[in-house]
C-alpha positions, 0 to 999 in steps of 0.5 A: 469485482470482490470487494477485499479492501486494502487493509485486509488484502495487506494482511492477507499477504503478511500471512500467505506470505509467512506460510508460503515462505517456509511451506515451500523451503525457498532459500533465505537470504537474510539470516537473523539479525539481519532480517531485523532491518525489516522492522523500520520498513515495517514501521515506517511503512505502517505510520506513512499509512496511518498518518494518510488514514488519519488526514481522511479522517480529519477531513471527514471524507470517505476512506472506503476504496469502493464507495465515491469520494466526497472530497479530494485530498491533497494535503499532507502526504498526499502532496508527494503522492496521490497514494500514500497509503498504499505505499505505507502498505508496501514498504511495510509488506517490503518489511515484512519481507525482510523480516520473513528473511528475504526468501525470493518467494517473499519478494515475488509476493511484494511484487504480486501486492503491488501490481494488484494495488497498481492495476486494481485499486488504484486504478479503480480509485483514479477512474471514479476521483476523475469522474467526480472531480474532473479537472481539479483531480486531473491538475492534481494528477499533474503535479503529484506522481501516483506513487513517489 
């Protein structure tokens, strides 16, 4: 499995995302001003993932995607899903989208993004949050949805 994590795949996408937009002449669909509603995505999305970042932190737990979890967090946002941090790096891939003027290869990239977030970290992550904290995560997985 390569290793990329989250943090450096969402930039990866910001880039890929700026060259493949207009590399490949796709039509925009939001012209300038109004590609500029990207931005309260952009930041919304950032400070949503930053603010979940920092609970970890606060918690002293381990934040890295492919080391094992020494604690569950539930706090915060992570009461209104289990995955807030990923969903900060969506929305605000979804802003960058907008700023990048909405062209359908940008928004076929989002999609991209949040599939391999969904499929590969997340699952990856919820296999090894069952095998360490078994019940209590699986009660937990009860009563917060995975992404909103």
């Amino acid at each position: 499995m390569i290793r990329i994590l989250p943090p450096l795949l969402f930039l990866i996408f910001v880039i890929g995302m700026g060259i493949a937009c207009w590399m490949f002449g796709f039509k925009h669909y939001l012209l300038y001003p109004w590609n500029l509603i990207g931005l309260p995505f952009l930041i919304i999305g950032i400070t949503i993932a930053q603010m979940s970042k920092n609970v970890f932190k606060k918690e002293d737990t381990n934040i890295d995607t492919f080391k094992k979890p020494n604690k569950m967090i539930t706090g915060g946002f992570y009461k209104f899903s289990r995955n807030p941090m990923y969903l900060g790096f969506v929305i605000a891939l979804l802003g960058v989208a907008l700023l990048y003027q909405a062209s359908i290869l940008s928004l076929f990239l989002l999609i991209v993004f949040t599939i391999i977030l969904d499929k590969w970290y997340i699952s990856f992550e919820e296999k090894m949050m069952h095998q360490e904290f078994g019940k209590e995560y699986e009660a937990y997985k009860n009563l917060t949805r995975r992404w909103i």
